[in-house]
C-alpha positions as CSV (number, residue, x, y, z in Angstrom):
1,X,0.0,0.0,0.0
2,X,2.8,2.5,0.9
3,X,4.8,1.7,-2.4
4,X,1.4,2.7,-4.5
5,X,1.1,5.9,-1.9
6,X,4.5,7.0,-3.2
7,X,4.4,6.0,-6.9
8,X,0.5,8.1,-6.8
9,X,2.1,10.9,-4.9
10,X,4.9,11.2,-7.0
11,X,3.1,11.0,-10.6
12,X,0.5,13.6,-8.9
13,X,3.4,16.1,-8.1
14,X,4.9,15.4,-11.9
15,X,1.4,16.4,-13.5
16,X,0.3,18.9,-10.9
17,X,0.9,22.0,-12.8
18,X,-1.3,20.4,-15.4
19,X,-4.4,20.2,-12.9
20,X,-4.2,23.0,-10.8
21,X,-3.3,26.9,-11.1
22,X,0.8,28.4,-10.2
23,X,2.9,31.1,-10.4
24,X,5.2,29.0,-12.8
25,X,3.4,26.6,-14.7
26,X,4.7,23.6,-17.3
27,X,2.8,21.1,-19.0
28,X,3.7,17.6,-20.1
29,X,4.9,18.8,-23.8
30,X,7.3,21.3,-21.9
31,X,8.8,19.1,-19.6
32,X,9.3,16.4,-22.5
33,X,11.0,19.5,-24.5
34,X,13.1,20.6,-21.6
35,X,14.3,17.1,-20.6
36,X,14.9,15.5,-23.7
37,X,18.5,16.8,-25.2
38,X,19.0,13.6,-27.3
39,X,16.3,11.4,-28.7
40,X,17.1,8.3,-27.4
41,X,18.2,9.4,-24.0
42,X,14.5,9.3,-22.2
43,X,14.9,7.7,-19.1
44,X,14.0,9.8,-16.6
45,X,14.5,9.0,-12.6
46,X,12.2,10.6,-10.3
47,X,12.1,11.7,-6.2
48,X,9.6,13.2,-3.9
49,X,10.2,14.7,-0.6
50,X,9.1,15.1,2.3
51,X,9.2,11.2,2.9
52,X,7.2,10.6,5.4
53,X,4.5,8.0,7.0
54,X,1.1,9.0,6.3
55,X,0.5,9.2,10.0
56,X,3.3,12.3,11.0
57,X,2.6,14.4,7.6
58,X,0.7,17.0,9.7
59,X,3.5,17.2,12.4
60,X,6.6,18.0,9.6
61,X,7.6,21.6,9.3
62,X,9.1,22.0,6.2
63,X,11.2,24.6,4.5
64,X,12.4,25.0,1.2
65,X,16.0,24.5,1.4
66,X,14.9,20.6,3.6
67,X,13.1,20.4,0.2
68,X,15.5,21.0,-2.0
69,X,18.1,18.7,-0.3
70,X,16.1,15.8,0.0
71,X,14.9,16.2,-3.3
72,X,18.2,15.7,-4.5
73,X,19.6,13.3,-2.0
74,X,20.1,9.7,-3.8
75,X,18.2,8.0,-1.0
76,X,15.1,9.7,-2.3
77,X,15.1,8.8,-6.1
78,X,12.9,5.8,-7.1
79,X,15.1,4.3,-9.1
80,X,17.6,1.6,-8.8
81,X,20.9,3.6,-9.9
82,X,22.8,6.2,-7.6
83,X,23.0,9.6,-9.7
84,X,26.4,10.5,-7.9
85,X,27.4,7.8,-10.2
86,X,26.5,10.0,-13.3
87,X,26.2,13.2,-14.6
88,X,22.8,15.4,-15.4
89,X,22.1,16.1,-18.8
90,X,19.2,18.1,-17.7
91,X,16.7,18.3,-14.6
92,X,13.2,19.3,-13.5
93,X,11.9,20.5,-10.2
94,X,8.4,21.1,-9.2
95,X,7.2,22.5,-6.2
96,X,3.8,22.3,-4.5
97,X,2.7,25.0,-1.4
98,X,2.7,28.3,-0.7
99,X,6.4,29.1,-1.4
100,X,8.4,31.9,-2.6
101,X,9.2,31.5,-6.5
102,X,12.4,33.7,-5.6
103,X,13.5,31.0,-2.9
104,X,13.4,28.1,-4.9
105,X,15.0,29.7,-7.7
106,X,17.9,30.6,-5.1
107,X,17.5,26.9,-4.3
108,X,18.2,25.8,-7.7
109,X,21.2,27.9,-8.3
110,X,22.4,26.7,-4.8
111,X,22.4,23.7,-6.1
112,X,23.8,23.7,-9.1
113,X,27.0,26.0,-8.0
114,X,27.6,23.8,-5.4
115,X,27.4,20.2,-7.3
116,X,28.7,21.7,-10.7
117,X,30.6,18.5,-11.2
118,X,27.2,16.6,-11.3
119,X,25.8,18.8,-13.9
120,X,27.4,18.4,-17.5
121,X,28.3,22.0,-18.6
122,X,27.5,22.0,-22.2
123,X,23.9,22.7,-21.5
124,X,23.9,25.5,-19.6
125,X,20.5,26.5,-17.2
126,X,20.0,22.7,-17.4
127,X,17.3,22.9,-14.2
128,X,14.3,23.6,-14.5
129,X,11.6,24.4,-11.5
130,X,7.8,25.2,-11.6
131,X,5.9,26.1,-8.7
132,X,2.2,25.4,-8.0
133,X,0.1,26.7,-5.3
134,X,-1.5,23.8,-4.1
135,X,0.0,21.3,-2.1
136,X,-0.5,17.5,-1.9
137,X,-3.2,16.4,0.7
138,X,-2.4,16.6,3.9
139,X,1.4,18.5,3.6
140,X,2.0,22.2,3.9
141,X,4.5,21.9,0.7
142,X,6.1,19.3,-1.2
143,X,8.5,18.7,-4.6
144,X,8.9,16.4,-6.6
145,X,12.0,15.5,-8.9
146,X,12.6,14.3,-12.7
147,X,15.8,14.0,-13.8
148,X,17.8,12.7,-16.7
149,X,20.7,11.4,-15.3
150,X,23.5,9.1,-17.5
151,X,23.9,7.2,-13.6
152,X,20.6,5.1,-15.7
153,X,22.8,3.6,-17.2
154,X,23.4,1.0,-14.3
155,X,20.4,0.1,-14.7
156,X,20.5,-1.2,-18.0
157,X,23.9,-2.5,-17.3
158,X,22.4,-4.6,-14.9
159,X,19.3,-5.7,-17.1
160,X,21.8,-6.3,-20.0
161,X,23.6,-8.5,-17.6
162,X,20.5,-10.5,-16.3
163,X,19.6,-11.4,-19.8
164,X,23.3,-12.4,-21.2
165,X,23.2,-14.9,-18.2
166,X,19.6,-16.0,-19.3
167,X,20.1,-16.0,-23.1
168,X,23.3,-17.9,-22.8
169,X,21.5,-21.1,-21.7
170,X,18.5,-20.3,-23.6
171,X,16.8,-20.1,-20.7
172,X,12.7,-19.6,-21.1
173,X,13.6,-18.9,-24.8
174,X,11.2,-21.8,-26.4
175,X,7.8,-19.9,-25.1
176,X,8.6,-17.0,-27.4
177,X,10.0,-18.9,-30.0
178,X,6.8,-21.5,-30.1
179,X,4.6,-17.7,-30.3
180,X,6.7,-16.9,-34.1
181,X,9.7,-15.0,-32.5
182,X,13.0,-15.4,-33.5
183,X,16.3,-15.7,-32.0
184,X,17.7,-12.7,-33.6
185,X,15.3,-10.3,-32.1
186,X,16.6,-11.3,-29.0
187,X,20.2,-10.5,-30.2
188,X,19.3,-7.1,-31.9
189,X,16.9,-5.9,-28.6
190,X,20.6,-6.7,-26.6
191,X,22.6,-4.8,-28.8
192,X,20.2,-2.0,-28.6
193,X,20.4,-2.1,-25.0
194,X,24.1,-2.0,-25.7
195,X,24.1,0.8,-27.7
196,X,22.0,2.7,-25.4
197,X,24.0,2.4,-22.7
198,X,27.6,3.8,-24.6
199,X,25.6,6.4,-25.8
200,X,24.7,7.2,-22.2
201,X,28.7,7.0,-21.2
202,X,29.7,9.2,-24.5
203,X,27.4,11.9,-23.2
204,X,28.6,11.6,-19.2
205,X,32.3,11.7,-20.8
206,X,31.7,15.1,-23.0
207,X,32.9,18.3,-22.3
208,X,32.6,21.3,-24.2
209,X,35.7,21.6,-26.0
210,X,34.6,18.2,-27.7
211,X,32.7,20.0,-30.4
212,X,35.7,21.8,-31.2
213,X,38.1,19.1,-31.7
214,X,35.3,17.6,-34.2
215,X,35.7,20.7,-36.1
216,X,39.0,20.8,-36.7
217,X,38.7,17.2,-38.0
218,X,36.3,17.9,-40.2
219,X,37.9,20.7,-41.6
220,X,41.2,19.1,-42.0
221,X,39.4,16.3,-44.1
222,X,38.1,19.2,-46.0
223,X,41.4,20.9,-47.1
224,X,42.4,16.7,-47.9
């Protein structure tokens, strides 16, 4: 019951803004658009703070700098990959309460001055933070987090893993053969996965002067 509480509190703070009236609204199409710097890189990881039993909500003060910090702590995300581990290609915060848009704003530059290493710096203003006026049931404010984080990677790593071990021994292979599937979709959805996850480690790895050195390639194949 308490894991559906959190996913349904969490997908209400995401969609929020949506619903309900703020000083700095987003919709669905903005946050895809704002999130999204590559095609293929659209796994998202997402937190919510305050975490707390449904019986003490009513007895947590919160302020929001707490916010902010557990927001972003790694034992908040619900996802099973540490972003400390990664880099952020790009962020989104939204806030629910009555709050100062000023404060969180502070907040988010707080946040990315002090853990600039965590933030790639090729897209710069990479955060992005809306603020609605209603709260969550039951809380005096709340937040909740998406990010898009190349730490997803161990994710996939670890899924990739899983079915090498699996596929290896053919392992449960003959009920999707028997349905008409063949063996090389199998191959070509692990390759994929593959792929997805170098891209993920190209993009941690980048720095700006990479687009520069391409240049100069190009150009001296060009005068070749």
């Amino acid at each position: 019951g308490d894991l559906n509480h959190l996913i349904s509190a969490t997908m209400s703070g995401v969609t929020c803004c949506l619903r309900f009236p703020g000083q700095l609204n987003s919709d669905l199409r903005k946050l895809a658009v704002n999130l999204i710097p590559f095609p293929r890189l659209h796994f998202f990881m997402v937190g919510f703070a305050p975490l707390t039993s449904r019986g003490s909500q009513q007895y947590r003060a919160l302020t929001v700098p707490e916010l902010t910090q557990q927001m972003w702590d790694a034992k908040n995300m619900m996802c099973a990959a540490d972003p400390r581990h990664g880099r952020y290609l790009t962020a989104s915060a939204m806030f629910r309460g009555k709050m100062s848009t000023k404060e969180v704003d502070e907040q988010m530059i707080n946040v990315q001055n002090k853990n600039s290493s965590y933030f790639v710096e090729w897209i710069p203003n990479n955060v992005k933070s809306s603020v609605c006026d209603i709260p969550p049931r039951g809380l005096s404010m709340a937040s909740t987090f998406v990010g898009n984080s190349t730490s997803i990677q161990e994710m996939f790593r670890r899924v990739s893993e899983q079915f090498t071990a699996m596929f290896r021994r053919k392992a449960f292979l003959h009920w999707y053969t028997g349905e008409g599937m063949d063996e090389m979709e199998f191959t070509e959805a692990e390759s994929n996965m593959n792929d997805l996850v170098s891209e993920y480690q190209q993009y941690q790895d980048a720095t700006v002067d990479d687009d520069g050195e391409y240049e100069e390639e190009e150009e001296q194949i060009q005068d070749e």
